[in-house]
C-alpha positions in Angstrom: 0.0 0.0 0.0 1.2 3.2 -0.7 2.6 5.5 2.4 0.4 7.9 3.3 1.9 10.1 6.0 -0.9 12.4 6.6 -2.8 9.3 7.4 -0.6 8.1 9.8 -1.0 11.0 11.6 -4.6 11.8 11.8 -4.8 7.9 12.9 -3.0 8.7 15.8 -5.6 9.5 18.7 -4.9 11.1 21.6 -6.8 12.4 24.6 -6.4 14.3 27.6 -6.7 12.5 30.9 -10.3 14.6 31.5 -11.2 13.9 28.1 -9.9 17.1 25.6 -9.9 16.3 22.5 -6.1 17.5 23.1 -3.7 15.2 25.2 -3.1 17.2 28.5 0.1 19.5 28.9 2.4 17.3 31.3 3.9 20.7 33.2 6.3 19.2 35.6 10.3 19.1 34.8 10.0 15.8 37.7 7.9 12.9 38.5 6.9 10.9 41.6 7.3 7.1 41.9 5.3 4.8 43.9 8.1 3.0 44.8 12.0 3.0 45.2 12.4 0.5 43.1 10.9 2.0 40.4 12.7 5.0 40.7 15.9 2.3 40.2 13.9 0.2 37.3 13.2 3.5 35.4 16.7 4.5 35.5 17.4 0.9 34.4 15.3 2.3 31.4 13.7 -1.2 32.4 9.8 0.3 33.2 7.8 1.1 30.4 5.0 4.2 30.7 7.2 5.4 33.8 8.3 9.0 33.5 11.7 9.9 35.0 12.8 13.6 34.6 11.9 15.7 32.1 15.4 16.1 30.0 14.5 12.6 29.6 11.2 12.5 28.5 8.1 13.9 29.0 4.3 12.4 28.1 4.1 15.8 26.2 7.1 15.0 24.2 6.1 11.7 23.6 2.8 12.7 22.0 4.8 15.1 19.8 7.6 12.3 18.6 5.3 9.6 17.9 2.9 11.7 15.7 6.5 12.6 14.3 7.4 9.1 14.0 4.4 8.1 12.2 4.9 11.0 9.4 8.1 9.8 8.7 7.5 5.9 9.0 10.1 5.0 11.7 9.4 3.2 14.8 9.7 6.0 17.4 11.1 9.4 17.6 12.8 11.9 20.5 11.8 15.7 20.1 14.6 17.9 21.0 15.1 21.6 21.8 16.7 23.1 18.5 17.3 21.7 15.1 20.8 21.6 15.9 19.7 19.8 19.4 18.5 17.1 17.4 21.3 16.8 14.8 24.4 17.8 16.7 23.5 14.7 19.2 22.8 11.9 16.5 25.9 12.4 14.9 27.9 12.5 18.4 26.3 9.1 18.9 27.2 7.7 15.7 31.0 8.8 15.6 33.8 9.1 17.9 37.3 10.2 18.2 39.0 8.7 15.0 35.8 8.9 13.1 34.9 10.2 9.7 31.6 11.6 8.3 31.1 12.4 4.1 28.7 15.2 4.1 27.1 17.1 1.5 28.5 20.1 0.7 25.8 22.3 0.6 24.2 22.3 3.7 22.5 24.6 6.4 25.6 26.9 7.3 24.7 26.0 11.2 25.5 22.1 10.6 28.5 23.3 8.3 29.9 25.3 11.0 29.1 22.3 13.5 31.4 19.8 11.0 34.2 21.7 9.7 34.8 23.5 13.1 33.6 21.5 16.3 34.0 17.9 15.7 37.5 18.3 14.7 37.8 19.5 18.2 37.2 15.9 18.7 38.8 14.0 16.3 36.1 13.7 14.3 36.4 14.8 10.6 34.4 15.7 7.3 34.8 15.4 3.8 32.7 17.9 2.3 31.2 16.5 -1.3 29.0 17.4 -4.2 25.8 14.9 -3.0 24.2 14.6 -6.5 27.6 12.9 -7.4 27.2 9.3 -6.1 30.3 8.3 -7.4 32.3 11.9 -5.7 30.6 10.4 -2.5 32.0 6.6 -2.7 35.3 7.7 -3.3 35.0 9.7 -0.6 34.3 7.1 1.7 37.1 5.4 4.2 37.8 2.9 6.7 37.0 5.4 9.0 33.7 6.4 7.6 30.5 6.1 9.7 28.1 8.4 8.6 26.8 10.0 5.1 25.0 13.4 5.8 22.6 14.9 3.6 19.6 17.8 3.5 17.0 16.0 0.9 16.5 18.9 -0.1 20.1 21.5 0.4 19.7 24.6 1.9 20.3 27.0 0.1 20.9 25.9 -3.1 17.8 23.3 -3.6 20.2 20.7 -4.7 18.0 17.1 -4.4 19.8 14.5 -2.4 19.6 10.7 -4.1 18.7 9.2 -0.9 17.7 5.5 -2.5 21.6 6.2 -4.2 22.9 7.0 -0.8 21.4 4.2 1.0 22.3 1.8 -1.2 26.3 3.0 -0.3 25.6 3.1 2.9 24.3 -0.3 3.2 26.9 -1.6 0.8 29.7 -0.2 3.4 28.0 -0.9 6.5 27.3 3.1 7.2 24.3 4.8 8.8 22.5 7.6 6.5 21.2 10.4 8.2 18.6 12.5 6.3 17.8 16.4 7.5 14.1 16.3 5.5 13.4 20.0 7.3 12.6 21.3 3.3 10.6 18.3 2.4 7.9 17.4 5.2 5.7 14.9 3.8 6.8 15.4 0.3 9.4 13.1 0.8 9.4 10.2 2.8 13.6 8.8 3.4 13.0 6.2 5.5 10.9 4.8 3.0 14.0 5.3 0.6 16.9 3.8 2.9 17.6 6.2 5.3 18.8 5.2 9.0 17.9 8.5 10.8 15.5 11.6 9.6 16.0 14.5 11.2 13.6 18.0 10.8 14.2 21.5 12.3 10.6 21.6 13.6 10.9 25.6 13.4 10.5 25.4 9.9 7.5 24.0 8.1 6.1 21.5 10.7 5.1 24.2 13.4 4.5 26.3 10.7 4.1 29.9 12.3 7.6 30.9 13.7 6.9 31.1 17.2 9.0 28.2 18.2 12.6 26.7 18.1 12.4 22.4 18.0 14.0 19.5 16.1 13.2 15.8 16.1 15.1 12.7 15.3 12.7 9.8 13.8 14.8 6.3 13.6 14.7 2.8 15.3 13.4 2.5 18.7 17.1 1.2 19.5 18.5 3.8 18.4 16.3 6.2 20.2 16.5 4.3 23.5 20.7 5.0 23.1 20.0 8.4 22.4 18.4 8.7 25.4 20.0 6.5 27.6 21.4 7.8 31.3 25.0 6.9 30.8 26.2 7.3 27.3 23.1 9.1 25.5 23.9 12.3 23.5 20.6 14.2 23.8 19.8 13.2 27.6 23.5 14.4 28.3 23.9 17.4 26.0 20.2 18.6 27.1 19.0 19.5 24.4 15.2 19.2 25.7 11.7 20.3 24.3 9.9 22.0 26.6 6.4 20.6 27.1 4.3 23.5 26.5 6.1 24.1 23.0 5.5 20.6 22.3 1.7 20.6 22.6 1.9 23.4 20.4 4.2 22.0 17.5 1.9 18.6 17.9 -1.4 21.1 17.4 0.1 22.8 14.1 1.6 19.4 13.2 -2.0 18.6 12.3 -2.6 20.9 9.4 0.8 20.1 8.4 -0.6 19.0 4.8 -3.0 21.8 3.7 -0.2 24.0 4.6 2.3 22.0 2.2 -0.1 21.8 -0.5 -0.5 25.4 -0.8 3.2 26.3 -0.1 3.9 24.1 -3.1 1.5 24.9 -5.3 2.4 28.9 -4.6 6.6 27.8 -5.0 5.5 26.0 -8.7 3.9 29.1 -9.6 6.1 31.7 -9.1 9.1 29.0 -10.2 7.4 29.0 -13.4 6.6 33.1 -13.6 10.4 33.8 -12.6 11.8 31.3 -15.1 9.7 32.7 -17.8 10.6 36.3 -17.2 14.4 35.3 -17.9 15.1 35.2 -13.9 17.6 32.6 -13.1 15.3 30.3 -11.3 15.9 27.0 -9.0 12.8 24.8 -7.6 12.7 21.4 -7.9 9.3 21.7 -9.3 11.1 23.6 -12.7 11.8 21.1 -15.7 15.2 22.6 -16.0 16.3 21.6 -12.0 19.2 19.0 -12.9 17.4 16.5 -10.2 13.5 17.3 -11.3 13.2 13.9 -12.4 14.8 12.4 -9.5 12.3 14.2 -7.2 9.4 13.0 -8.7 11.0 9.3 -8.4 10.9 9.9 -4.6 8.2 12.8 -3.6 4.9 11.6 -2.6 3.0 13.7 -5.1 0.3 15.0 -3.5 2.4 17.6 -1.6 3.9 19.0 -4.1 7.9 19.9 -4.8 7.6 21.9 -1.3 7.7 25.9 -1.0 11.6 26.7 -1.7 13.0 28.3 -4.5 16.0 30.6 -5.2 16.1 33.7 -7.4 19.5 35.1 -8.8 19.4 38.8 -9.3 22.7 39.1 -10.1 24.7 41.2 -7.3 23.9 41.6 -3.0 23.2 45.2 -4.0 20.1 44.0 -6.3 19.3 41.5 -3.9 19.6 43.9 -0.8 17.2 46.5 -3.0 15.0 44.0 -4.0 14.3 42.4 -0.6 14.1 45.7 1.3 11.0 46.8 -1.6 9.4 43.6 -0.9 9.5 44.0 2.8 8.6 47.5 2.3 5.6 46.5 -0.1 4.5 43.6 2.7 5.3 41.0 0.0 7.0 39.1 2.8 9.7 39.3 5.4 13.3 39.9 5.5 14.0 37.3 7.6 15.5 33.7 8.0 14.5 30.3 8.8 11.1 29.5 6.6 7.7 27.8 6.4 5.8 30.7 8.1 2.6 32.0 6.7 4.1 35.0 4.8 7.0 34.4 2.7 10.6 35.0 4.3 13.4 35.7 2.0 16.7 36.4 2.5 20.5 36.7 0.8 21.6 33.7 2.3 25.5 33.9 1.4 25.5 36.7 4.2 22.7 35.2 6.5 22.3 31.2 7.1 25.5 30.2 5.5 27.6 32.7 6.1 29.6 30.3 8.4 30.6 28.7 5.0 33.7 30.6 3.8 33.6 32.7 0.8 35.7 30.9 -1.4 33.7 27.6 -1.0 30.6 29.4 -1.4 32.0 30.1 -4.5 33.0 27.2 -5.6 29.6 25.6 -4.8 27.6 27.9 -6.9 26.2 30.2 -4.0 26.2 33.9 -5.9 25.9 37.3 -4.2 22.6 37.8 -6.1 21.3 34.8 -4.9 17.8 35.2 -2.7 16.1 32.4 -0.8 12.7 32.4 -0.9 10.1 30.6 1.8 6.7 31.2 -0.7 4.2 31.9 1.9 0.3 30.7 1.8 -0.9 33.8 -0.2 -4.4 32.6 -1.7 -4.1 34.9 -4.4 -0.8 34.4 -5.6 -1.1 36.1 -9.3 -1.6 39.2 -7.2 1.6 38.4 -5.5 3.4 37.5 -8.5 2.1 40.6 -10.3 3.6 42.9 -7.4 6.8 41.2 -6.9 7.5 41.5 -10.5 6.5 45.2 -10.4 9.0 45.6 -7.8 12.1 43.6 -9.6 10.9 46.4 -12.6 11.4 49.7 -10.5 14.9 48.4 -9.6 15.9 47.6 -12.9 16.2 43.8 -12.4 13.7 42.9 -15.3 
């Protein structure tokens, strides 16, 4: 049968212990046992339904994580504080001192920064590689190797991730595949495809309305339960914890998760398609001209759509700088990071989200000056917003 993950959320039921049609907020950061020995048991991680502490776990977070779970077809998830919170920790669990991760090159400047300057503090290191180029990526690979990194979809440069490709390397030398999908909620499923871990910034998309900072990890319940685990467990160490409150909230938006996608693609494939046809240099994964359009179609589950990126080159910062500021000025949108909010956010991201990524490699991986990343918003009437961002890129000279 095909995977539905919209299904599998809205089969998920959950109420609150006086009946809400909302599971209750669990506000307590501790939790009272009945008796010592399941205090001991629970430390153990050997008694089931038994809350501990809540950097540990919360009934809250658990609500969120296995709605999470379900979307992404994996047996169990762990919510964390921060996207980072949630990726920093699975790749400390995964490697150690000696280690060696290939990575895409192109990736959130945040987890760039996080592999080319911290884990070396640790002897961990990263060969940084064009994704798209399975055979770049298997060379790249050593005895050393543990881990291939990949966005689905790259941020910023919308570059599409062969994760069936990547999985099958993986597999072939005995490597786990860790997928950030925080572009490509619902519209692309990795597990399904091979992946080992999926990981989401739940800032982005999933919560949907930019009032709160979250990450997940969705994998095996093994590998969740080591993530967690007292001793030797990288998110309860680290602490990178949800709070409950932002949970119940992320959970309640999680739910209209697929109108929101629907529209943010459809609005992404119609200015793609206005931009490129006005002689725009235009990347969305939606165009017929995007290098990996085919490949997405092989792996998206087409009723969300190619998602609600896309990237406009206006050819220096100065035009992009102009541009934005009219926009902003105009309320076309925000001049903002992060994305998936309600109005679109764009921003020049070689001096925003990966400026951690120095300028020479920027260069080198095709990220321009000119280059503006767009989050397309949920506008209804998007002609209207097409016609008045293209009368904007007109008065500054840009068409």
């Amino acid at each position: 049968m095909k995977f539905k993950p919209a299904n599998n959320i809205q089969d998920l039921q959950y109420f609150g212990e006086f009946g809400g049609v909302n599971p209750s907020i669990s506000d307590s950061s501790t939790y009272t046992f009945l008796s010592a020995k399941t205090m001991f048991d629970t430390f153990e991680g050997n008694a089931d339904g038994c809350y501990l502490y809540s950097r540990h776990s919360t009934p809250s977070n658990l609500y969120l994580g296995e709605a999470l779970a379900a979307m992404e077809g994996t047996e169990t998830a762990n919510v964390t504080a921060s996207g980072m919170g949630a990726i920093t920790p699975v790749l400390l669990q995964l490697c150690h001192a000696g280690d060696h991760i290939v990575s895409s090159r192109t990736i959130y400047g945040g987890t760039y920064a996080f592999l080319k300057n911290f884990t070396p503090k640790l002897a961990i290191q990263t060969t940084f590689v064009d994704i798209t180029r399975l055979d770049v990526v298997e060379a790249s690979i050593t005895e050393n190797t543990k881990v291939i990194y990949c966005e689905t979809v790259s941020n910023p440069l919308l570059e599409v991730a062969d994760i069936q490709g990547l999985a099958a390397l993986a597999k072939k030398y005995n490597l786990k595949l860790v997928v950030d999908n925080t572009f490509s909620p619902l519209s692309v499923s990795p597990i399904k495809l091979g992946a080992d871990v999926v990981i989401h910034s739940l800032t982005k998309f999933i919560n949907g309305s930019s009032d709160t900072v979250g990450g997940v990890v969705c994998g095996t319940q093994e590998f969740i339960d080591e993530l967690r685990n007292v001793n030797d467990g990288a998110c309860m160490l680290l602490g990178s914890t949800m709070d409950s409150l932002r949970a119940a909230s992320v959970l309640k938006n999680l739910r209209t998760l697929h109108i929101r996608m629907k529209q943010h693609s459809t609005n992404g494939a119609y200015l793609a398609k206005k931009f490129e046809g006005d002689g725009i240099k235009t990347v969305y994964p939606g165009l017929a001209s995007h290098p990996s359009h085919e490949l997405f179609k092989k792996m998206m589950n087409e009723e969300y759509g190619f998602g609600g990126m896309l990237t406009l080159d206006v050819g220096s910062l100065e035009k992009a700088n102009e541009l934005m500021e009219l926009m902003q000025h105009r309320n076309l949108g925000y001049l903002a990071v992060s994305l998936g909010f309600y109005k679109t956010l764009f921003s020049a991201p070689g001096t925003s989200t990966s400026s951690e990524i120095p300028e020479d490699e920027q260069e080198e991986m095709g990220l321009t000056d000119g280059l503006i990343r767009f989050s397309i918003g949920l506008d209804n009437d998007i002609e209207r917003t097409y016609q008045e961002m293209k009368q904007c890129m007109i008065e500054i000279g840009i068409l």
